[in-house]
N, C-alpha and C positions, 0 to 999 in steps of 0.2 A: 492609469495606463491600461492596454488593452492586447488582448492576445492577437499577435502578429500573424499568425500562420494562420487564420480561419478554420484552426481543426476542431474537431469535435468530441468533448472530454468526456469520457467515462470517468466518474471516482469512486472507487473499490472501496468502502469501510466495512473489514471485519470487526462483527459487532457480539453482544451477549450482556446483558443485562446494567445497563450503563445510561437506564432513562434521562438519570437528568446530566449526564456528558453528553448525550444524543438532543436532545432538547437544545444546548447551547452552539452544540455545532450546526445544528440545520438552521437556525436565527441568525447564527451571525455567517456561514458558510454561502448561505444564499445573497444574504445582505454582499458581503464582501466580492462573489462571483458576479452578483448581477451589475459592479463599476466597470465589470473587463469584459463584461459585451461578449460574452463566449457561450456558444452552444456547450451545453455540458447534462449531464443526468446525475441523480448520485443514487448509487447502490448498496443496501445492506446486503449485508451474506451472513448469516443467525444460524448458526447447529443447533441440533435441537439440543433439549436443555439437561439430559441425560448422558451427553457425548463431551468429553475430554476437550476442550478448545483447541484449534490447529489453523492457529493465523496464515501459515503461508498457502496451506490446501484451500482454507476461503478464500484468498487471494486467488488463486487457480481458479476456481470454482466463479469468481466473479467475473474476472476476465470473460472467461466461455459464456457464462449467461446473457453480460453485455450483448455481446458479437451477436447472441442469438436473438437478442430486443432489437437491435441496432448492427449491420455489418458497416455501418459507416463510420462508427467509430475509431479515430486513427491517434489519441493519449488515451493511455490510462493511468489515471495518478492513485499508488495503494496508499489509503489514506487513512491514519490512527483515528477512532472518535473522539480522542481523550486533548489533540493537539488542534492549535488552532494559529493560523498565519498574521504577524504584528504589523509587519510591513506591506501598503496598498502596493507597493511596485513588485510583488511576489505575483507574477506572472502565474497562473496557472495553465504550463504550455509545457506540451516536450523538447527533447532537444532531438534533433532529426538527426543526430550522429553518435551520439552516445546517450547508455542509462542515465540517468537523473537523480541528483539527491537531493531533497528540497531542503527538509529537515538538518538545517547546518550550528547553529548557536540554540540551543533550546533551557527554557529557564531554569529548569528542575536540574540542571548542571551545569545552574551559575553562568548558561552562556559560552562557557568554554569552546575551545576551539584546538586546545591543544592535545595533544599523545594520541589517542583515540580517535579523539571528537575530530582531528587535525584532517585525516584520510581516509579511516578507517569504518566510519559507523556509517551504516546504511542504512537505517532503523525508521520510523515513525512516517514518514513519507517520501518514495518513491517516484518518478514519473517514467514510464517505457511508451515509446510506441508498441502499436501493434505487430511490426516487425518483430522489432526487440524482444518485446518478450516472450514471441514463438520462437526466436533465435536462442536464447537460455533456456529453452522450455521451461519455463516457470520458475515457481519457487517449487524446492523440498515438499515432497506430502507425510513427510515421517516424521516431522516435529511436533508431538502432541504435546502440550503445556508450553509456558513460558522459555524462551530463549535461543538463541542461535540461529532462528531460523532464520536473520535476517544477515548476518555473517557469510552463511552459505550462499546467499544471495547473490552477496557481492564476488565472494568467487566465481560465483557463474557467467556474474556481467566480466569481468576481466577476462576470464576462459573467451569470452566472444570480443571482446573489445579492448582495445589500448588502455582505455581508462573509461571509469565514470565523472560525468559531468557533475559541478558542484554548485549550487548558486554561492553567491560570498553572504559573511556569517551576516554584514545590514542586512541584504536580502531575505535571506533561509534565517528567518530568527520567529520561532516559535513558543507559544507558550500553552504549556500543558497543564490540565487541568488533572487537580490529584486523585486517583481512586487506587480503590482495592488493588494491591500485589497477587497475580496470578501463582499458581503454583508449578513449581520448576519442572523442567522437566530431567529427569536422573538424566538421562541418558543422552543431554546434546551435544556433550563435550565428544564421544563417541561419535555420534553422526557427525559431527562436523570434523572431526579428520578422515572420514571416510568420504566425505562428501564430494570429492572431487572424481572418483571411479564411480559417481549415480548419476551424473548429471545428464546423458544422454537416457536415461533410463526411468527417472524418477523424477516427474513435474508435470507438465501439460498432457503429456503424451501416456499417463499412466493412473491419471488422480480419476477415485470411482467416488462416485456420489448420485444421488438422488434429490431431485428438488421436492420438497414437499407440500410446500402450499407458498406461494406469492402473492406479495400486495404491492398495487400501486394506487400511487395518491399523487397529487401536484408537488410532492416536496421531495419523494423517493421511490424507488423500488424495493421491497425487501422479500429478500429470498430465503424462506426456511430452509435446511439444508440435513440429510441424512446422510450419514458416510462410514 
């Protein structure tokens, strides 16, 4: 199958020391995108190696860089390096009326679909227009380490939208490849009941960073990132 809308896809992987999940994803990533005949790039976003990991600020941080390689950009799908799509009918396309969640059945929990997994997880792979997600301003830039930042997320698309879009779990059915457990972050249970009074204040419209040195090759762009 092939992407229907002729858009043109940015994909966001915040990344950090995950050579050989990186290695699998860009083999079989390309493989897999080049059946659906779709304009697309794929972008690393890499803090430097001193700085506290903050998946959603590289997600911000990606976004922007994109637009600024490409303003023709009109998906961006934030993409985990560690997850990889089972099913060839997994469109990589936005939905041009709501957020996106790609990541629906994934194996490392059994696939489930239910309590959580049923509405509620927003995690691992995303897809927004460009609209979309200047309309949430972004993700969170105050989640440093592991967790919730992708919770808050999903509030922010509801904050702007009736609902987020779901692929069903044949579709969205992913399989993650195992690595190292990041380290928690104390403090997300905190931000995220506060996180609905930042949302005009804290994401696109407020995340500081510096790019530090960029590479491109035929496979990616990778963007060092100081913050």
């Amino acid at each position: 199958m092939e992407n229907s809308r002729n858009s043109k896809v940015a994909i966001i992987v915040p990344y950090r020391d995950r050579v050989k999940n990186l290695y699998i994803f860009l083999l079989y990533m390309h493989k897999f995108l080049s059946r659906q005949n779709i304009e697309y790039g794929i972008f690393l976003i890499e803090p430097l190696g001193y700085l506290t990991f903050n998946r959603a600020l590289l997600l911000n941080v990606g976004y922007l860089e994109a637009l600024k390689e490409d303003q023709n950009f009109d998906c961006f799908i934030l993409h985990d390096v560690d997850m990889l799509p089972e099913n060839n009918n997994n469109i990589y396309e936005c939905d041009t009326l709501y957020p996106k969640q790609m990541a629906v059945s994934i194996n490392t929990y059994g696939y489930s679909t239910e309590g959580y997994f049923k509405e509620k997880y927003f995690g691992g792979i995303n897809a927004f227009t460009k609209e979309q997600f200047r309309k949430i301003n972004g993700f969170s830039n105050l989640y440093f380490g592991w967790g919730m930042e992708d919770d808050d997320a999903r509030n922010r698309a509801l904050a702007q939208y009736p609902k987020i879009s779901r692929l069903s779990p044949e579709i969205g059915r992913y399989f993650a490849n195992c690595h190292q457990t990041q380290s928690k972050n104390p403090d997300r249970y905190l931000l995220y009941m506060r996180s609905s009074s930042r949302f005009q204040t804290d994401g696109l419209n407020s995340v500081q960073y510096k790019i530090v040195k960029v590479e491109k090759n035929s496979l990616f762009t990778r963007f060092y990132v100081k913050y």
